[in-house]
C-alpha positions as CSV (number, residue, x, y, z in Angstrom):
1,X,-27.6,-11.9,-20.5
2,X,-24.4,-11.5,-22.3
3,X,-26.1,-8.6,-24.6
4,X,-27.2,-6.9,-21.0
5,X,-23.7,-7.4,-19.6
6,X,-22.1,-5.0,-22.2
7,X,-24.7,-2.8,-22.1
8,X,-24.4,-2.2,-18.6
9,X,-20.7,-1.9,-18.6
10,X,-20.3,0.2,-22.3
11,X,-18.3,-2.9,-24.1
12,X,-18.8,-1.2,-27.0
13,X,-18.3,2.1,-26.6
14,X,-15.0,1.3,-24.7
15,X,-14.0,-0.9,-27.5
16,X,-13.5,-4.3,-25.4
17,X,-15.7,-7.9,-25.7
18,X,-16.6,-10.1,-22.8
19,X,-13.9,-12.3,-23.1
20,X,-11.1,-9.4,-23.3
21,X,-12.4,-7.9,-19.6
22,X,-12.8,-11.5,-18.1
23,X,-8.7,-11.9,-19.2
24,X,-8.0,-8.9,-18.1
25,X,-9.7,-9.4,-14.5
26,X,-7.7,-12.5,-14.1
27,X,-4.6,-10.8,-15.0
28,X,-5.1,-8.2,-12.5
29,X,-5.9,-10.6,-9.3
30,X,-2.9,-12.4,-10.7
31,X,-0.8,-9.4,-10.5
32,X,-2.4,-7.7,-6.7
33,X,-2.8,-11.5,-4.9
34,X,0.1,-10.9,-3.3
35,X,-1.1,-8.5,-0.6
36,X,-3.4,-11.5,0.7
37,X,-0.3,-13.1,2.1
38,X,1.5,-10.1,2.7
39,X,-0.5,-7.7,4.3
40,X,-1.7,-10.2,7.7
41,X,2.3,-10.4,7.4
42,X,2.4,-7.1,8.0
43,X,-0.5,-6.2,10.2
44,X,0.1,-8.9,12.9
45,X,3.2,-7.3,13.8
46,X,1.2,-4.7,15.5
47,X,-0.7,-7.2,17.5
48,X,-3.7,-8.1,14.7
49,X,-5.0,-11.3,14.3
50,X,-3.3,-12.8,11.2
51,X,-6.3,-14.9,10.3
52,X,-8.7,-12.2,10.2
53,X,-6.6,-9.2,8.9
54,X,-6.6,-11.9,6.2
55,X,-10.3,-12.5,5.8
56,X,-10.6,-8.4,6.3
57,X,-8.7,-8.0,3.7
58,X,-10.0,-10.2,0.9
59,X,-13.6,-8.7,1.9
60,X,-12.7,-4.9,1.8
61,X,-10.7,-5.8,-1.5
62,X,-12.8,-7.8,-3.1
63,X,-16.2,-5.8,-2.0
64,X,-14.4,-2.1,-3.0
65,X,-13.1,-3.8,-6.0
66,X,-16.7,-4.4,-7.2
67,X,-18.2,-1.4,-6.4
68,X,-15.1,0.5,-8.4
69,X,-16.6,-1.8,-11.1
70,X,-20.1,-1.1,-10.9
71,X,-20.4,2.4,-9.9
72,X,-17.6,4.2,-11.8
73,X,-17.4,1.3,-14.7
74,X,-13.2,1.5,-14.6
75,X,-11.0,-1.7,-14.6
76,X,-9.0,-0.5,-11.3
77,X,-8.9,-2.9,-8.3
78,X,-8.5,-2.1,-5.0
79,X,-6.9,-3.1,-1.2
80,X,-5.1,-2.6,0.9
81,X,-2.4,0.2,0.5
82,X,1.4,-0.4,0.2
83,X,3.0,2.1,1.8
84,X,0.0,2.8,4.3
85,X,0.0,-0.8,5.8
86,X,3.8,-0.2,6.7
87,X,3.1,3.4,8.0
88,X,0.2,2.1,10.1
89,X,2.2,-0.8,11.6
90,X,5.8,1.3,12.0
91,X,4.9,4.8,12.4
92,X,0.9,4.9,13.5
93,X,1.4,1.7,16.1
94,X,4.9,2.3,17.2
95,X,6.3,3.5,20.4
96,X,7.8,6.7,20.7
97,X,10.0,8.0,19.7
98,X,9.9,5.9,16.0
99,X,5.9,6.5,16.3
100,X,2.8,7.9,17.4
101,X,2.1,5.3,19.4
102,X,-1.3,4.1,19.3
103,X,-2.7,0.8,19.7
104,X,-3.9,-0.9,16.9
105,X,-7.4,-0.7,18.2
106,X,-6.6,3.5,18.0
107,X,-5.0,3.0,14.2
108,X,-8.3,1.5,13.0
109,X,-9.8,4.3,14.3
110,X,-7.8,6.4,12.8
111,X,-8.4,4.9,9.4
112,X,-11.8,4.6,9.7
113,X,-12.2,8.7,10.4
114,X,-9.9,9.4,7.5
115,X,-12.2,7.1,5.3
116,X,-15.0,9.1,6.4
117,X,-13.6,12.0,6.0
118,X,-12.4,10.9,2.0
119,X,-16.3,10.1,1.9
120,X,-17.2,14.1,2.6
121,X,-14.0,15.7,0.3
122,X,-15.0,13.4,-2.1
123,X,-18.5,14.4,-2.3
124,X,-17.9,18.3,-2.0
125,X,-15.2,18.1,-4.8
126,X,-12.1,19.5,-2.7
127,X,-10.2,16.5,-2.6
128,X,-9.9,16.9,-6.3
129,X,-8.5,20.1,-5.8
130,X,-5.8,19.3,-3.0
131,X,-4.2,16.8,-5.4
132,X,-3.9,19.3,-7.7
133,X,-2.1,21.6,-5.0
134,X,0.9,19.3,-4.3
135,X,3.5,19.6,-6.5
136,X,4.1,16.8,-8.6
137,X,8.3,16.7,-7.0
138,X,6.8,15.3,-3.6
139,X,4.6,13.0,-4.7
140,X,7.8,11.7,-6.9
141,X,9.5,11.5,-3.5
142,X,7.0,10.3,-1.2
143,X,6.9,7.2,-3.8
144,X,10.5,6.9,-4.1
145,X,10.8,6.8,-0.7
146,X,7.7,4.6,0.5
147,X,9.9,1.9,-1.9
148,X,13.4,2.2,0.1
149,X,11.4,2.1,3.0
150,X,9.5,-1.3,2.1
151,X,12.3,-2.7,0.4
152,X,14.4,-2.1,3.6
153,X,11.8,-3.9,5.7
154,X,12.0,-6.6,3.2
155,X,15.8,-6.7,3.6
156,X,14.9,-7.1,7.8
157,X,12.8,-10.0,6.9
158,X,14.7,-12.1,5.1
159,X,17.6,-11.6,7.3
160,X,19.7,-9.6,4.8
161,X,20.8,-6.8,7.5
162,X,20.3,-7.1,10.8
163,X,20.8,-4.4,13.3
164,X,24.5,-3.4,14.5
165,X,25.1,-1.2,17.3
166,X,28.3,0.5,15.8
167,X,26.9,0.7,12.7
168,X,22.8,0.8,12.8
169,X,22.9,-1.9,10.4
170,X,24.8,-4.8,8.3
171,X,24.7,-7.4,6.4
172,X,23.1,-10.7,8.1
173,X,24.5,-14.2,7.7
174,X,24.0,-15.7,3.9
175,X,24.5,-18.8,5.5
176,X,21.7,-19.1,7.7
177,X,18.6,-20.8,5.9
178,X,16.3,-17.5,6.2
179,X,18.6,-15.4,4.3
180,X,18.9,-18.1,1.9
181,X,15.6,-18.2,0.9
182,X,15.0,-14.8,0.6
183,X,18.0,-14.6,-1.7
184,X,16.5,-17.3,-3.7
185,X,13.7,-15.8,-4.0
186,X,14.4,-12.2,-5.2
187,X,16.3,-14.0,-8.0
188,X,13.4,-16.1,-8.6
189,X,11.2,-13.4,-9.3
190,X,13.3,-11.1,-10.8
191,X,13.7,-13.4,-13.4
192,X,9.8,-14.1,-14.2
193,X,9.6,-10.4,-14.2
194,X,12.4,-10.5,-16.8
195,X,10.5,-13.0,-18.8
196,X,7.1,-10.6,-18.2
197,X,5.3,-13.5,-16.6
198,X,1.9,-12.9,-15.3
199,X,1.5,-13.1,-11.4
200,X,5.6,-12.9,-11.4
201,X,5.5,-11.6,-7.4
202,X,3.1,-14.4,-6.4
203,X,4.6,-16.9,-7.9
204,X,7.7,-15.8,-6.3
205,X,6.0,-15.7,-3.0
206,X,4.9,-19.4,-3.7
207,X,8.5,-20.4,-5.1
208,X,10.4,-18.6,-1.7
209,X,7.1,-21.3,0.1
210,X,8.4,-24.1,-1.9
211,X,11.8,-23.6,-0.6
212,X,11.6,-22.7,2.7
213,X,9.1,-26.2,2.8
214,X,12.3,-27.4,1.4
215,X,14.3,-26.3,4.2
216,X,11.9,-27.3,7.2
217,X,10.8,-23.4,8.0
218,X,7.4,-24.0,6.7
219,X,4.8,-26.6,7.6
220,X,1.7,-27.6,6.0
221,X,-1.2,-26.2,7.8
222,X,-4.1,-27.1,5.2
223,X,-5.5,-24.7,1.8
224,X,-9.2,-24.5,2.8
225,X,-11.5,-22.9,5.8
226,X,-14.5,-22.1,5.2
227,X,-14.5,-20.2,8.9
228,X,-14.2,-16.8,8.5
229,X,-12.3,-15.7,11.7
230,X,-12.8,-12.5,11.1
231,X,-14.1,-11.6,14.5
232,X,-10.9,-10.4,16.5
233,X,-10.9,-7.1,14.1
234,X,-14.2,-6.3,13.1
235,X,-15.4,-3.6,14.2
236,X,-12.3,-3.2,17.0
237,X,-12.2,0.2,16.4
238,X,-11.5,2.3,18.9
239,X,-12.9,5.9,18.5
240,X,-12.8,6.7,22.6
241,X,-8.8,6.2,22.5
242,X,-8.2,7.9,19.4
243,X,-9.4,11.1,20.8
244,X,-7.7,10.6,23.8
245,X,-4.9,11.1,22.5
246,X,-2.6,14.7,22.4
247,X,-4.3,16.9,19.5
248,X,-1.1,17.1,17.8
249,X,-0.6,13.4,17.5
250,X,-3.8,12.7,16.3
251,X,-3.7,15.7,13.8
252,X,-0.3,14.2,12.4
253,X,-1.3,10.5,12.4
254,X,-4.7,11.8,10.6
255,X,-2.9,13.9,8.2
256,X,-0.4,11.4,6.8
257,X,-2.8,8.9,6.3
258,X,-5.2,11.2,4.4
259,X,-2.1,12.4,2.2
260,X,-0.7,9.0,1.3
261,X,-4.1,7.8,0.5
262,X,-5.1,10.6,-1.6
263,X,-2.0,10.5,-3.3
264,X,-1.7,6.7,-4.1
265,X,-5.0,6.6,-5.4
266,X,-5.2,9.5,-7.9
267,X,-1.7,8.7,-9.3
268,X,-3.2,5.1,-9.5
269,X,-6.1,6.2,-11.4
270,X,-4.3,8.7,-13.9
271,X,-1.7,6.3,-14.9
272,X,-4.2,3.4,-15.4
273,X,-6.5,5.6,-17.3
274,X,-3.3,7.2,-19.4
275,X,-2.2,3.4,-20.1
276,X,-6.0,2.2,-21.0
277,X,-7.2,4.9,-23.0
278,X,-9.4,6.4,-20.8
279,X,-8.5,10.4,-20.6
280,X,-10.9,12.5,-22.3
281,X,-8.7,15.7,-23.1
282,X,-6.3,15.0,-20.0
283,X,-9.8,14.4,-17.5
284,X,-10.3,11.1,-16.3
285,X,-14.4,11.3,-16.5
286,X,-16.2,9.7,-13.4
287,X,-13.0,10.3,-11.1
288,X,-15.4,11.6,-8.3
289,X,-17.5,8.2,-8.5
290,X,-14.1,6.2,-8.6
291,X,-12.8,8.4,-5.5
292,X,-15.6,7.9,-4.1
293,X,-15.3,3.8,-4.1
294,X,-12.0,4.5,-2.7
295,X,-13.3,6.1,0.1
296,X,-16.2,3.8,0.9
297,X,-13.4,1.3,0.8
298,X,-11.4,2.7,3.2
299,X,-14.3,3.1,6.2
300,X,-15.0,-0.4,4.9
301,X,-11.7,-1.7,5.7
302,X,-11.5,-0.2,9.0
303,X,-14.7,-1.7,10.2
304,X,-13.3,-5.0,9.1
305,X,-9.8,-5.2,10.0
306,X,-7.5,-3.4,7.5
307,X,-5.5,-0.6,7.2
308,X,-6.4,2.1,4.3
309,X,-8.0,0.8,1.2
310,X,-6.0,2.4,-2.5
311,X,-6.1,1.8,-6.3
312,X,-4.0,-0.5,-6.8
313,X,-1.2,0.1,-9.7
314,X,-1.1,-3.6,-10.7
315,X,-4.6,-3.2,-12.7
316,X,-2.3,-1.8,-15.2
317,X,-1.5,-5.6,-16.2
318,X,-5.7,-6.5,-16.6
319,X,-5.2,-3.0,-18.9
320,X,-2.7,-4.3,-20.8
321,X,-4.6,-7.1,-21.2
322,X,-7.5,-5.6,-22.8
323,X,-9.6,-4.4,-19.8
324,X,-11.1,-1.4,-20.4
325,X,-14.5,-1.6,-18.1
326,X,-15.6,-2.5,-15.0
327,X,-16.5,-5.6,-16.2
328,X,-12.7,-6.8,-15.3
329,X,-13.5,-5.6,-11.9
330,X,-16.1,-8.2,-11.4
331,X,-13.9,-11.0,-11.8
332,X,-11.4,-9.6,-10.2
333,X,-13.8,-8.7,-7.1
334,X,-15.0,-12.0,-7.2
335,X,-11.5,-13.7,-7.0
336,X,-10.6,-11.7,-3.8
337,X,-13.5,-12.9,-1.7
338,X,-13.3,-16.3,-3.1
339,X,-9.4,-15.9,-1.6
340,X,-11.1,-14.9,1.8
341,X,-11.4,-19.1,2.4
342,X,-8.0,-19.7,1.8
343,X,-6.8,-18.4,5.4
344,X,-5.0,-21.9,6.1
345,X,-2.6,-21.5,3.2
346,X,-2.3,-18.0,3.8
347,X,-1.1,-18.7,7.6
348,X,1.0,-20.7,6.3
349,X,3.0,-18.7,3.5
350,X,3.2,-15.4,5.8
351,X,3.2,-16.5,9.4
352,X,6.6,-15.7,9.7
353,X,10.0,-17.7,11.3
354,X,11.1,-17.0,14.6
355,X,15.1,-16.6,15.1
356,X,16.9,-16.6,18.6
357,X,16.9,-13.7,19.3
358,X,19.3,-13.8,22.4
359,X,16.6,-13.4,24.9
360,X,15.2,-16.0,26.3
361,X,11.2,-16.4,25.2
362,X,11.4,-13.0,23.1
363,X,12.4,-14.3,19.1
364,X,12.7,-12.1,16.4
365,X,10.6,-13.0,13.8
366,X,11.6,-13.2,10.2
367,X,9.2,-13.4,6.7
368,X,11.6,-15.2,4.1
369,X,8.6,-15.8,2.1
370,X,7.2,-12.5,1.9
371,X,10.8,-10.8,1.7
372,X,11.6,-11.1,-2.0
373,X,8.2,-9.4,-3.0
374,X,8.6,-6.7,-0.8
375,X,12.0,-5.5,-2.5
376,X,10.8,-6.2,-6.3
377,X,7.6,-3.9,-4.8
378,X,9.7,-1.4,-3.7
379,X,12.2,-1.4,-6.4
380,X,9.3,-0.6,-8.6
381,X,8.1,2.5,-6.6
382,X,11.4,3.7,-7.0
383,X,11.1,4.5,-11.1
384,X,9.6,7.9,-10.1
385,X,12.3,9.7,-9.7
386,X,13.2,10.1,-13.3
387,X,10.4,12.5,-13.5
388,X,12.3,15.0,-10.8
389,X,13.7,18.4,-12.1
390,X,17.2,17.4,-12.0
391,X,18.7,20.9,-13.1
392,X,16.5,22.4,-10.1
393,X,17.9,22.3,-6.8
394,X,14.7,24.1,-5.4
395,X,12.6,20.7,-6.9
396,X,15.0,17.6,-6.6
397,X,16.3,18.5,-3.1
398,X,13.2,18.4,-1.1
399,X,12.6,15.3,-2.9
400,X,15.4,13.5,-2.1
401,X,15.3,14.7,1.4
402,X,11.9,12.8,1.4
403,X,13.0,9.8,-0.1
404,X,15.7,9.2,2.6
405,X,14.5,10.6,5.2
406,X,11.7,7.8,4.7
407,X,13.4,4.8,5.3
408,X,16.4,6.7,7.7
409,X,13.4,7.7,10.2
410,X,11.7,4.4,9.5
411,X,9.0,7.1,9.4
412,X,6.7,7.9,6.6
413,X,5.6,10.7,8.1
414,X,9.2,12.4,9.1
415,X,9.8,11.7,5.5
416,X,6.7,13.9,4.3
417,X,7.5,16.5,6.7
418,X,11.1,17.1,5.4
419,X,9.9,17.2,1.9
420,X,7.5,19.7,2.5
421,X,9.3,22.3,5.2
422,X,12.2,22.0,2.4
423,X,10.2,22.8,0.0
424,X,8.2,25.7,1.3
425,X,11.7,27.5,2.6
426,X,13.3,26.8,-0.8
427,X,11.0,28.7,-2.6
428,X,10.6,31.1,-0.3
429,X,14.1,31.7,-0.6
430,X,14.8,31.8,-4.0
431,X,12.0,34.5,-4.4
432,X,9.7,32.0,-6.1
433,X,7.2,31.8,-3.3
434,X,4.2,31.7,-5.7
435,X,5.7,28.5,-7.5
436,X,4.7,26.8,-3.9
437,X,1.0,26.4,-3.5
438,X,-0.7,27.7,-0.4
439,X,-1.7,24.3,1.5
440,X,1.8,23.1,0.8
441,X,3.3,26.2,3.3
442,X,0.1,25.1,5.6
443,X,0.9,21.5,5.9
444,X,4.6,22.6,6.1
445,X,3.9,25.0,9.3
446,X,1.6,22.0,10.8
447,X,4.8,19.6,10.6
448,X,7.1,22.3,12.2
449,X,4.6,22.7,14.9
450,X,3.8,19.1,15.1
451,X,7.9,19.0,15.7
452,X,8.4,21.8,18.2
453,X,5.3,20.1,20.4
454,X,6.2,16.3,20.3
């Protein structure tokens, strides 16, 4: 069995034993685990059933992961996107004028036609070639500024700033308990992460749990269920709504989601494959099967209950670790759906504190568990930017008009928009129009009509 297992997955060839890709799985879970408790976090705010966003989750993970594994043989896992699970939540289910809008009946819908339509690119080879159009200064920013953007949200859930009407925001009250823990917690993990201790975000999640136990904002609610509750999202999508909406909404909300995703995952699978070893003359060989799993994992997702499926950059610690097949996938497959019957404990890390908010039967609801890993996420996002031209106005502007008009939106999409109309008229006027590739000036015009219309 063993003898077939490296077979299958090229142990050899790839250099790697059994034991190096089982350690290497593990440290990867170790590393991604976090977005089990953090993602029903995020999703129920738009309505979603916490429970089953949560069991949706660990099955579109966990089943993606695998097929990653067995069809393109590469040690990247997958789920659920960060960056797309805010922009679903705050941009794609929030009410005008911060979003499109839609229910989160309609976002599913939405993510399940983009997955689809990942399927069909994938499978003709053009979404290959649009990756290769955007210039590599916006995807800088669209990172940078996906990580001010969750690290902002992060700040809002543990309390940190809090909404001011003279000044949009300020700081929130150190004293209270919330903010406490959330402060306690960012230094928590920033000092595993100091030390390079595996699973350092998760274990931070389950230190800021220990403390807010500590402080009477958490309660017990059990580790084990084996009842899936996944039926309040699967298949909730609604495809009838979605195209009821205005054309240019639905283009918009259908474009950003395709961009970030396309984005995310190819940047995932380049720097994984750089780290591992895996380019063969600057190619990463079987990117169309691994594309592929991403898409499949995306439709998967939203049939489930989840917002767009990506490769996840945290398989870089499995890599470093000695994964270097697909092999590392299986275990690490295998631990998300074993996670799938851990929904108790999950409710009970991420379900969230509710503050007075002033109005009677209407509390604000605050995360100080899931706070410190969403700021030490997006801090990391934010180490991008030292790839930016910084002696080219034409390439670091539009990028940093990206990365704050992100978070200052609270719009991913706003954000993508500025960096690409910028863009486009910079070179444009500076005489270097060719330097800007064609789709870039078409997705440009698309926001500036999206603009003029809505």
């Amino acid at each position: 069995m063993k003898k077939r297992i490296a077979e299958f997955f090229h142990l050899e060839a790839q250099g790697t034993t059994v034991q190096r890709e089982v350690i290497g799985g593990l440290t990867t879970f170790l590393a991604m685990s976090y977005i089990i408790f953090v993602q029903p976090g995020v999703l129920s705010q738009a309505g979603m059933d916490f429970r089953a966003v949560m069991c949706a989750t660990c099955l579109a993970a966990g089943l993606s992961t695998l097929l990653m594994g067995l069809f393109a043989n590469y040690p990247v896992a997958l789920a659920p996107g960060m960056g797309e699970n805010f922009f679903f939540v705050y941009t794609v289910c929030a009410a005008a004028p911060l979003g499109f809008g839609l229910t989160w009946q309609q976002g599913l819908a939405a993510v399940l036609l983009a997955g689809i339509f990942f399927v069909a690119l994938t499978l003709s080879g053009i979404r290959k070639q649009i990756v290769n159009s955007i210039p590599n200064s916006l995807q800088c920013g669209i990172a940078a500024g996906i990580g001010l953007f969750i690290t902002l949200i992060g700040l809002e859930y543990g309390n940190l700033v809090v909404a001011s009407p003279g000044t949009l925001v300020r700081m929130g009250d150190f004293r209270h308990p919330v903010t406490l823990v959330s402060v306690l917690g960012v230094l928590v993990t920033l000092v595993l992460l100091a030390y390079r201790v595996r699973g350092a975000i998760l274990l931070g999640i389950v230190a800021s749990t220990g403390i807010a136990a500590a402080m009477g904002l958490v309660h017990y609610q059990g580790i084990f269920s084996f009842n899936l509750h996944l039926a309040p999202t699967l298949w909730k999508f609604d495809l009838r709504g979605l195209f009821g909406l205005h054309p240019a909404t639905l283009a918009a909300a259908l474009f950003v989601l395709f961009y970030l995703a396309l984005f995310d995952t190819v940047g995932t699978l380049v720097g994984v494959g750089r780290q591992g070893g895996l380019l063969r003359d600057g190619q990463l060989p079987r990117v169309d099967r691994a594309l592929f799993s991403d898409a499949v994992g995306t439709t998967l997702g939203a049939a489930l209950g989840t917002s767009t499926i990506n490769c996840y950059i945290e398989s870089a610690a499995g890599v470093s670790d000695g994964a270097r097949t697909g092999l590392a996938n299986m275990v690490t497959g295998g631990l998300l759906l074993a996670a799938t019957f851990f929904s108790p404990l999950a409710a009970m890390i991420g379900g969230g504190v509710p503050l007075d908010s002033g109005t009677p039967g209407n509390p604000v609801m605050r995360y100080p568990t899931l706070a410190p890993a969403l700021i030490v996420v997006g801090s990391m996002m934010l180490g991008v930017v030292r790839e930016l031209k910084w002696d080219d106005p034409t390439e670091y502007v539009p990028a940093f008009l990206t990365i704050v008009g992100i978070p200052f939106t609270f719009n991913i999409a706003n954000g993508v928009a500025f960096g690409l109309i910028s863009y486009s008229v910079a070179k444009l006027a500076t005489g270097r129009a060719r330097e800007c590739p064609a789709l870039v000036y078409l997705f440009a015009a698309l926001f500036v009509v999206q603009f003029l219309i809505i």
